[in-house]
C-alpha positions as a Python dict, from the first residue, in 0.01 Angstrom:
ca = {
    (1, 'X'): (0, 0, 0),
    (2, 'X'): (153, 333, -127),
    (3, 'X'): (63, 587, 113),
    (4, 'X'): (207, 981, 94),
    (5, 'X'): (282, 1124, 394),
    (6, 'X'): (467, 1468, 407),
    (7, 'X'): (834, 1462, 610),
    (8, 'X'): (829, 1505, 977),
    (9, 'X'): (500, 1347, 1031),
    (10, 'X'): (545, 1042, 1316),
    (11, 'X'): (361, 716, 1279),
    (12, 'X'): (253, 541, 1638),
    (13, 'X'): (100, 225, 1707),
    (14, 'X'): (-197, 260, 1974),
    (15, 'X'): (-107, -66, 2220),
    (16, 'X'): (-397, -293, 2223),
    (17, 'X'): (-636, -461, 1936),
    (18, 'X'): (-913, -239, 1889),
    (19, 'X'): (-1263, -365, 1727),
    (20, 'X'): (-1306, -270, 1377),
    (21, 'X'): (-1665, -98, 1410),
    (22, 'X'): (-1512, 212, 1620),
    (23, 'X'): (-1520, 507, 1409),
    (24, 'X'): (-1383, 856, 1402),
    (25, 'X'): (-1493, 929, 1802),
    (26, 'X'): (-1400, 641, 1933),
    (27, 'X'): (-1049, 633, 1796),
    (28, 'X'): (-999, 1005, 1839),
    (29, 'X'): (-1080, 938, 2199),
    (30, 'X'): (-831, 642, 2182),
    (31, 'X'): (-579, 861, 2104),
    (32, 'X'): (-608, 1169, 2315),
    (33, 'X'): (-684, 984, 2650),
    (34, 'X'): (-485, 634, 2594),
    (35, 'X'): (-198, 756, 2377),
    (36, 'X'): (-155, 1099, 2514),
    (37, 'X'): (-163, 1223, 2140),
    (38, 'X'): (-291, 1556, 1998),
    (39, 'X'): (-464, 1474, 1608),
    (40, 'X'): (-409, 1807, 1474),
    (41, 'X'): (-69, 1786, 1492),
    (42, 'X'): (-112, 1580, 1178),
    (43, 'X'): (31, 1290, 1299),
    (44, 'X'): (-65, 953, 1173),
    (45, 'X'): (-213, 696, 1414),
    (46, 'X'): (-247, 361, 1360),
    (47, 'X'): (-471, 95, 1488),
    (48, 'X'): (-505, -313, 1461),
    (49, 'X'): (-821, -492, 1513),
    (50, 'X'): (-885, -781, 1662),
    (51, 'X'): (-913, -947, 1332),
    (52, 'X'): (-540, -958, 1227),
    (53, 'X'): (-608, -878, 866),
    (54, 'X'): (-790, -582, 971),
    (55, 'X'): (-577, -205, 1052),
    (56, 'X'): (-706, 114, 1067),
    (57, 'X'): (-549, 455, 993),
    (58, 'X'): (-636, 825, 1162),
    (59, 'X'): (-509, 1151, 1065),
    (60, 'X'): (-566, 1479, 1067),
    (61, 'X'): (-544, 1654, 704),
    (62, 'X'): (-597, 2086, 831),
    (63, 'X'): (-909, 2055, 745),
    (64, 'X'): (-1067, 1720, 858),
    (65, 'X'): (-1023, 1388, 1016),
    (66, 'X'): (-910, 1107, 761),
    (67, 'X'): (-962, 739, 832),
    (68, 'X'): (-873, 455, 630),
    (69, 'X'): (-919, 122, 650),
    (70, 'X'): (-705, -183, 513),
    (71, 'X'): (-780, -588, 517),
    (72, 'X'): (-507, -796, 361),
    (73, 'X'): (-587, -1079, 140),
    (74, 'X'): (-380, -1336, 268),
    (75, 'X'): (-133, -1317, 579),
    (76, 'X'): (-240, -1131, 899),
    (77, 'X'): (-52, -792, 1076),
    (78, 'X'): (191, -804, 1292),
    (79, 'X'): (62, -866, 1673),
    (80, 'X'): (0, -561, 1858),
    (81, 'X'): (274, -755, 2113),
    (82, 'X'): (531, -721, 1877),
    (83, 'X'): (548, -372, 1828),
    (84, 'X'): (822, -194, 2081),
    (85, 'X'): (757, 19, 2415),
    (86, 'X'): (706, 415, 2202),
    (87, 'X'): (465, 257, 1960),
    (88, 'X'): (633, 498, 1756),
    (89, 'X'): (722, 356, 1412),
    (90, 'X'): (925, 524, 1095),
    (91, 'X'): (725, 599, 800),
    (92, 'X'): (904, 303, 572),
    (93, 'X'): (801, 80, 832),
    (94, 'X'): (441, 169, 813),
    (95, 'X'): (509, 124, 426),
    (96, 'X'): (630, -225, 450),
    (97, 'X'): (391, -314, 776),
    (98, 'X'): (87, -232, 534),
    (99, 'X'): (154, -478, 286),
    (100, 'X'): (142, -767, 528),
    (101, 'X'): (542, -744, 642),
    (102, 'X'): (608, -893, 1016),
    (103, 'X'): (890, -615, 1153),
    (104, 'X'): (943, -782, 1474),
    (105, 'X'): (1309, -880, 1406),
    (106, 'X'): (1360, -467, 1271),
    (107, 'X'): (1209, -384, 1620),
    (108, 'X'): (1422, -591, 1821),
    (109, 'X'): (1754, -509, 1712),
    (110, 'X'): (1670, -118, 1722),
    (111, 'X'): (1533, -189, 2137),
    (112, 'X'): (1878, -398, 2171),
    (113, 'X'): (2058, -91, 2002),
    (114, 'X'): (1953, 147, 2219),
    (115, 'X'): (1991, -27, 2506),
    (116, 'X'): (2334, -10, 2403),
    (117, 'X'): (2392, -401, 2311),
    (118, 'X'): (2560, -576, 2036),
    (119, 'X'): (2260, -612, 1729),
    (120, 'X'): (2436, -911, 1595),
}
């Protein structure tokens, strides 16, 4: 899935499985009282259902609230589990987690890196 989204905008992960009926409230909610986030910052917040083929995507655009929804074919998304402790994820990796790529082993080394331990 090719998505644009302008430099300097962050990508995080909100920390549990969420069920795929909630809507714009619901998630918005999700992310100011759960995630401690502000929306119309423009930031990009993404959510995994319960369903594992099932994500959903919230941002704010300047003028409105944007939210997309994606079900792979065949595979599943990574576990909620797997992500590491920010939740915060680079753009590329949003790229690559959207098509159905499991980044666990990407996470792990960067948490070992920065805990200031050998990757390999």
């Amino acid at each position: 899935m090719s998505i644009f989204i302008k430099p300097g905008i962050k990508v995080f992960v909100y920390g549990e499985t969420i069920d795929m009926r909630a809507g714009f409230g619901r998630l918005s909610a999700l992310v100011a009282e759960k995630m401690k986030g502000n929306l119309f910052e423009g930031h990009l917040f993404l959510f995994l259902g319960k369903n594992p083929r099932r994500a959903k995507l919230l941002k704010f655009d300047g003028t409105g609230l944007i939210l997309s929804t994606k079900r792979l074919d065949q595979g599943t998304f990574m576990r909620v589990t797997e992500f590491y402790e920010t939740g915060e994820i680079a753009q590329e990796e949003l790229e690559r987690l959207l098509d159905g790529a499991n980044l666990s082993v990407v996470f792990q080394a960067r948490e070992r890196m920065k805990n200031g331990k050998d990757v390999a």
